[in-house]
C-alpha positions in Angstrom: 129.3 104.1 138.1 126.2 105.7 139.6 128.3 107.7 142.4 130.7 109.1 139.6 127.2 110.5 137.6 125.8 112.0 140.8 128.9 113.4 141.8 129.7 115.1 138.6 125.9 116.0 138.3 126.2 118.2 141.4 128.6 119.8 140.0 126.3 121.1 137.5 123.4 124.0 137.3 120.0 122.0 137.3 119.4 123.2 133.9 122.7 121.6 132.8 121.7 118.3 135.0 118.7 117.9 133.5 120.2 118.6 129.7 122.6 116.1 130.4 120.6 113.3 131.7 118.4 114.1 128.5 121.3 113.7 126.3 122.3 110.5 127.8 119.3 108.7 127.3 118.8 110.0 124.3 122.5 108.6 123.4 121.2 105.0 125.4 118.0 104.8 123.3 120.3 105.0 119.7 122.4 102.5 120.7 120.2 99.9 122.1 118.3 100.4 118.4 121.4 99.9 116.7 
């Protein structure tokens, strides 16, 4: 699971890396309140 982010993530500006990872836990933090 970790392997499949990374090796989409290189895919990806660092901009859009870092956006992403931001969005994710952003997404995590919503549903562990829920």
């Amino acid at each position: 699971r970790l392997k499949n982010f990374r090796a989409v993530a290189t895919r990806y500006d660092k901009r859009a890396y870092i956006f992403l990872g931001t969005v994710t836990l952003a997404a995590l933090v919503i549903w562990l309140r829920t």
